[in-house]
C-alpha positions, 0 to 999 in steps of 0.5 A: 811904106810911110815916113814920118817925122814924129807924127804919131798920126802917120805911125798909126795909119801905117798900123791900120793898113798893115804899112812898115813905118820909117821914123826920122826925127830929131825929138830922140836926142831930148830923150836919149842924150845927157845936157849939162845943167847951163843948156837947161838952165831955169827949164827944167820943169820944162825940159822934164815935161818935153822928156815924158812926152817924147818917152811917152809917144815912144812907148805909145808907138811900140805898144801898138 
């Protein structure tokens, strides 16, 4: 088994060796919760940027 803590590097290690993979990490709440305008303020490019990416590894992990 392996744990990652959003290592894309350690998920496909898992793959490669036919290993069940735990994931824990907190990078899903940037994804998956609702922020009030004032915690992103002026970063919202920013915070759109860090959204694709942890959406993007998401969808990279399942499709492999």
């Amino acid at each position: 088994m392996v744990i990652s803590d959003f290592e894309s590097w350690t998920y496909l290690f898992a793959k490669a060796h036919n290993l069940p993979i735990i994931s824990v990490d907190n990078m899903q709440v940037i994804n998956r919760c609702s922020h009030e305008d004032d915690i992103i303020g002026n970063n919202r490019a920013d915070f759109e940027l860090a959204r694709a990416f942890v959406k993007a590894s998401c969808l990279f992990a399942i499709i492999i």
